[in-house]
C-alpha positions in Angstrom: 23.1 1.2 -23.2 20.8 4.1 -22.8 19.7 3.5 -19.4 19.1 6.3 -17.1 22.1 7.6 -16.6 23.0 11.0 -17.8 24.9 10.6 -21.6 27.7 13.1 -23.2 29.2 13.2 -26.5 32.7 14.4 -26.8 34.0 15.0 -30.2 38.1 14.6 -30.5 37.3 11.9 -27.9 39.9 9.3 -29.1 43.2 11.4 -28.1 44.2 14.3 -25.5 41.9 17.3 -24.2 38.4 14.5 -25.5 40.0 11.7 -24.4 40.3 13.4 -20.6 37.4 15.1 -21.1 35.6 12.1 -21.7 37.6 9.8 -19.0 36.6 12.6 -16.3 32.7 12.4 -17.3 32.6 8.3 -17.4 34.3 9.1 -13.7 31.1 11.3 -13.1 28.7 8.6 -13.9 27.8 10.0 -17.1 27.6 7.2 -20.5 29.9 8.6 -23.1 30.4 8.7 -27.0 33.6 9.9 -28.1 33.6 10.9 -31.7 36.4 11.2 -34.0 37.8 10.2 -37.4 40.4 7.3 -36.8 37.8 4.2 -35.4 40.5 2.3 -34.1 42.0 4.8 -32.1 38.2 5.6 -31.0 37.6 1.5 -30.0 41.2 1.6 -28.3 40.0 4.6 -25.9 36.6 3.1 -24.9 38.4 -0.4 -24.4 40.9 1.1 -22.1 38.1 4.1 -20.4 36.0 1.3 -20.2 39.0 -1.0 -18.7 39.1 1.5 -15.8 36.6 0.5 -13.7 38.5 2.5 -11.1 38.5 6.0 -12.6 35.2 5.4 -14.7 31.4 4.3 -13.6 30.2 5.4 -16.7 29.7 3.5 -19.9 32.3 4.9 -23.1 31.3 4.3 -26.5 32.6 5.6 -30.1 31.5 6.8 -33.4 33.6 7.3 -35.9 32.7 10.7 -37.4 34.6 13.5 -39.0 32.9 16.0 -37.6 33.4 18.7 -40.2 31.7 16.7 -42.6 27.9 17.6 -42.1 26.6 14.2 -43.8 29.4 12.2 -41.3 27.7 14.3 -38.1 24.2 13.7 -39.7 24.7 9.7 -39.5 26.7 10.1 -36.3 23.5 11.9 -34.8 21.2 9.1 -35.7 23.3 6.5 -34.6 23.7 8.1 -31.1 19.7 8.9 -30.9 19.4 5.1 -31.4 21.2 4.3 -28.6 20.8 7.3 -26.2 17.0 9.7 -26.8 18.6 12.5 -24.6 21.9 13.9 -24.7 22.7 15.5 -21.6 26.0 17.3 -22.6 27.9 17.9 -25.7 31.3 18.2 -26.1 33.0 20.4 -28.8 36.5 19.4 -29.0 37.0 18.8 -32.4 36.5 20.4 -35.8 38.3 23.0 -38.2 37.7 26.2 -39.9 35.8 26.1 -42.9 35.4 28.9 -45.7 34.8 32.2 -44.0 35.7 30.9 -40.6 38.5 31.7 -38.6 39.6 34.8 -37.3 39.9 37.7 -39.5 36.9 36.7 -41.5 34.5 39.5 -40.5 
């Protein structure tokens, strides 16, 4: 980990939109975190991404973070710095509306 290739974070990166999202950067080259709440669906994705030599050069990793939690993103951060100084791209994919977010909140 945290060679030279180019890294991107994907948040929701254990299921659906992030897990495609993520599977189609690893195919790009890029090394990947995928972020979510549930860590064994998050170490089943990377296995399999990671499985797929065919569809992916890149290396997948996970955090498990609930990313609406700002301590959880906080620690998730650090980890990821550890491992990777630059993060090329970040992925939004996950997350909910707080107090005074949403639509019709002004």
């Amino acid at each position: 980990m945290g060679g030279s290739s180019r890294v991107a974070v994907v948040s929701g990166g254990g299921t659906g939109i992030g897990r495609a999202t993520a599977a189609a950067l690893a195919g790009a080259g890029m090394d990947v975190v995928i972020l979510g709440r549930r860590a064994e669906v998050l170490r089943v994705a990377a296995e399999e991404l990671n499985g797929d030599r065919a569809a992916a050069s890149g290396e997948v990793s996970w955090v498990r973070a609930d990313v609406s939690d700002p301590v959880q993103v906080a620690e998730a951060a650090e980890v990821i710095r550890e491992r990777y100084p630059v993060v090329d791209v970040v992925v939004n994919n996950a997350g909910g509306f707080g107090s005074g977010g949403g639509r019709g909140s002004g």
